[in-house]
DRENTOR-776369 format. One line per 3 residues: number of its first residue (from 1); their letters; for each residue x, y, z negated of C-alpha. Coordinates in nm, 3 decimals, decimal comma, padded with zeros to 5 digits. Layout:
N
NUM) A) X:Y:Z; ...
This chain:
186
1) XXX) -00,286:-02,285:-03,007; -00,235:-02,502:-02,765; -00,526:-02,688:-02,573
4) XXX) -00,654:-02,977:-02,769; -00,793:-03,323:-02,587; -01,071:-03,547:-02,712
7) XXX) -00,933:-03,890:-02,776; -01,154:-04,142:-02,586; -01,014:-04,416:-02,666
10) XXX) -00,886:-04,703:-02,421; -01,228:-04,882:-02,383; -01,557:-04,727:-02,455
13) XXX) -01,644:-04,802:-02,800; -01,305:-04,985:-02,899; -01,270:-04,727:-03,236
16) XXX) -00,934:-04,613:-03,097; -01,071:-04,265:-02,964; -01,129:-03,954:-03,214
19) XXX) -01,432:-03,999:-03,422; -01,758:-03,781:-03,316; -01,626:-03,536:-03,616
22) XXX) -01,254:-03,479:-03,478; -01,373:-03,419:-03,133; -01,648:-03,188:-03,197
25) XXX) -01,357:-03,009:-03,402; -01,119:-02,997:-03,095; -01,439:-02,857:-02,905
28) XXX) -01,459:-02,584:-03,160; -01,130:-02,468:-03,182; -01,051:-02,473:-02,768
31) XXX) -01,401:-02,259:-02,742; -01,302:-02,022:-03,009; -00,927:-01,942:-02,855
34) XXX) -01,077:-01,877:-02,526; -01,386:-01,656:-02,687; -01,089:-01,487:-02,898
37) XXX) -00,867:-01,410:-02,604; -01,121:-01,339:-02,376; -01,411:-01,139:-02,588
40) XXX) -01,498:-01,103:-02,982; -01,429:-01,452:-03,066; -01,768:-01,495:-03,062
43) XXX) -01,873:-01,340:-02,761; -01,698:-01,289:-02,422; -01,643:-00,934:-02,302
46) XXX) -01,367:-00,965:-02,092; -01,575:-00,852:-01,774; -01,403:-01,116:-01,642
49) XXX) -01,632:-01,350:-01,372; -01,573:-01,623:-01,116; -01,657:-01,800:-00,816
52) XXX) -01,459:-02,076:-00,621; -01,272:-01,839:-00,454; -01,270:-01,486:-00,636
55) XXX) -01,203:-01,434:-00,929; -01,385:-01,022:-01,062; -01,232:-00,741:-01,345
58) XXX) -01,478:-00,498:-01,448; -01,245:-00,254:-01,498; -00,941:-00,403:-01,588
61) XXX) -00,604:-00,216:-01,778; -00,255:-00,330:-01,668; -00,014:-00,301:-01,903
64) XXX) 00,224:-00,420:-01,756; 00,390:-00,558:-01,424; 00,122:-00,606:-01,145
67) XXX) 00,252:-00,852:-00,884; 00,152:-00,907:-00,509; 00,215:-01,124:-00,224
70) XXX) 00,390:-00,971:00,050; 00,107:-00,923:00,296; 00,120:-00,851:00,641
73) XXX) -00,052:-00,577:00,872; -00,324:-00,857:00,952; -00,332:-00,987:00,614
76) XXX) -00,269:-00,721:00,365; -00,231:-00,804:00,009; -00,443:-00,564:-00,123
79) XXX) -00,737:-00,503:00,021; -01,128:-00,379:-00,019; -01,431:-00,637:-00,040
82) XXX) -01,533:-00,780:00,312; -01,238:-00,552:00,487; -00,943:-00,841:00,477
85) XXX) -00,781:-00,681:00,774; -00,730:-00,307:00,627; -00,498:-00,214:00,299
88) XXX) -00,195:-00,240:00,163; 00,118:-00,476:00,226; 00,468:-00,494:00,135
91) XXX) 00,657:-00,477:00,526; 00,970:-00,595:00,353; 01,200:-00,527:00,098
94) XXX) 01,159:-00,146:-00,071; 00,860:-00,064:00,162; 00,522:00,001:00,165
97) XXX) 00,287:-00,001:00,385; -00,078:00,076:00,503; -00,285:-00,102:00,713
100) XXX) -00,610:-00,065:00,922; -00,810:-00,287:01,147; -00,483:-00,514:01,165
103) XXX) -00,244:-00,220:01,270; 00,035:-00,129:01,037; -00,028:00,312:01,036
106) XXX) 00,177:00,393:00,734; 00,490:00,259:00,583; 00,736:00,449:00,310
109) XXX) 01,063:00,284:00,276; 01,386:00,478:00,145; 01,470:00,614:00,446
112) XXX) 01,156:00,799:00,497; 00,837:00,797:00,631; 00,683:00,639:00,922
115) XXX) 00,366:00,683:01,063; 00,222:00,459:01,397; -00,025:00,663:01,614
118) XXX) -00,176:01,030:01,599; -00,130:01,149:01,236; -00,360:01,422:01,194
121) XXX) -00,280:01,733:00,881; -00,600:01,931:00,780; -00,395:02,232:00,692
124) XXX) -00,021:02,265:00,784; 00,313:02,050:00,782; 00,623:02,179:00,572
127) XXX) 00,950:02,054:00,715; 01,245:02,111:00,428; 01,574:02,139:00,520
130) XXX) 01,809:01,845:00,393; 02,113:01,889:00,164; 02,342:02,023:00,446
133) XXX) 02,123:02,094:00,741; 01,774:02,311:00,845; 01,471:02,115:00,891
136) XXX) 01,377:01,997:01,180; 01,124:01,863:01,396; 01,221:01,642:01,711
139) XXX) 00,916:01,552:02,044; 01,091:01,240:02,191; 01,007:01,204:02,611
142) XXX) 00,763:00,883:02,685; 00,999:00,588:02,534; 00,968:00,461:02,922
145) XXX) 01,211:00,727:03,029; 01,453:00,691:02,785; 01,541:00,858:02,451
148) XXX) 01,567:01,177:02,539; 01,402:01,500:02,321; 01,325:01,844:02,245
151) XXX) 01,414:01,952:01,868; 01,280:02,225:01,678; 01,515:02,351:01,433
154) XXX) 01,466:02,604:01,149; 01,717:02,891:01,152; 01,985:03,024:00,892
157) XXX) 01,779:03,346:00,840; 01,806:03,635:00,599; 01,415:03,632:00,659
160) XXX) 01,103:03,405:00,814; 01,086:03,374:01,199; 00,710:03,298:01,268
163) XXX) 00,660:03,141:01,670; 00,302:03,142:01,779; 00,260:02,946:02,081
166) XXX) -00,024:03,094:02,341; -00,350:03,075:02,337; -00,354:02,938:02,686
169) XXX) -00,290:02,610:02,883; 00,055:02,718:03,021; 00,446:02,588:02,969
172) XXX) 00,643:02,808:02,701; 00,977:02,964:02,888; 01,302:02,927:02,679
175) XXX) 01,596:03,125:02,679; 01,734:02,949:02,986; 01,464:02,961:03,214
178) XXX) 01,396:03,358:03,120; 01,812:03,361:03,237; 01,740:03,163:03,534
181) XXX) 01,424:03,388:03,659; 01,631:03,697:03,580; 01,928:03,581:03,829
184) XXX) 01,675:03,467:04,064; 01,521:03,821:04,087; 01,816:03,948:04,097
């Protein structure tokens, strides 16, 4: 049904406007589609509550398509109560991304999986090896000094190679520098 107006008339009290009977019908009918839609029909139990500026589900059931704004880092689109600057925003097109304190942290986007500052693993990291290649981890130098890294790649191996790094403050020796030393002693 679609929303029905009171006719007032064009003067007060010309007789042009709906009589007292008609309008209290229109009243009637608008209350009931909006207690029908919205509760029993004769009650509302939509959880559904508002102020000027926030509209509150008690828990709500999408059925369908939920859409957001965009967002930013500073501005996320979906955020928690009284924290406006920390949650979720779309970064741009096929991406996702999380936000805290203002600071994008987290984005996935279909070429992988970025993360902005320390991330920190509780138990251990698993890199898989790619259609055609091991997996591999690469430590890029201080972007200052150029693009430069060291790369850590996973070997074609009939069995697991485990490294375990010391249990001192020291530098780990490669292959080249054992070479070197060994020249050096002669």
């Amino acid at each position: 049904m679609a929303f029905q107006s009171i006719g007032l008339g064009s003067t007060a009290d010309d007789g042009t406007g709906d009589t007292i009977r008609v309008g209290g019908d229109k009243i009637n009918d608008n209350f009931t589609e909006i207690y029908t839609l919205l509760g029993t029909g004769t009650a509302l139990t939509s959880g559904i509550s508002a102020t000027s500026s926030v509209v509150t589900l008690a828990g709500p059931t999408v059925t369908g398509v939920a859409s957001f704004a965009a967002g930013s880092a500073s501005a996320p689109s979906i955020t928690k109560t009284g924290d406006t600057n920390t949650g979720v925003f779309f970064s741009s097109a096929d991406e996702v991304a999380i936000t805290t304190a203002g600071t994008q942290r987290f984005k996935v986007s279909n070429s992988g999986i970025d993360i902005t500052g320390v991330g920190t693993f509780s138990a251990s990291i698993q890199v898989k090896n790619g259609a055609t290649s091991a997996g591999f981890i690469e430590f890029f130098e201080d972007s200052d000094n150029g693009t430069n890294k060291a790369t850590l790649i996973g070997p074609a191996s009939t069995a697991d190679v485990t490294l375990t790094l010391p249990a001192v403050t020291d530098t780990v020796a490669v292959v080249g520098d054992v070479i070197a030393l060994g020249i050096a002693l002669g």
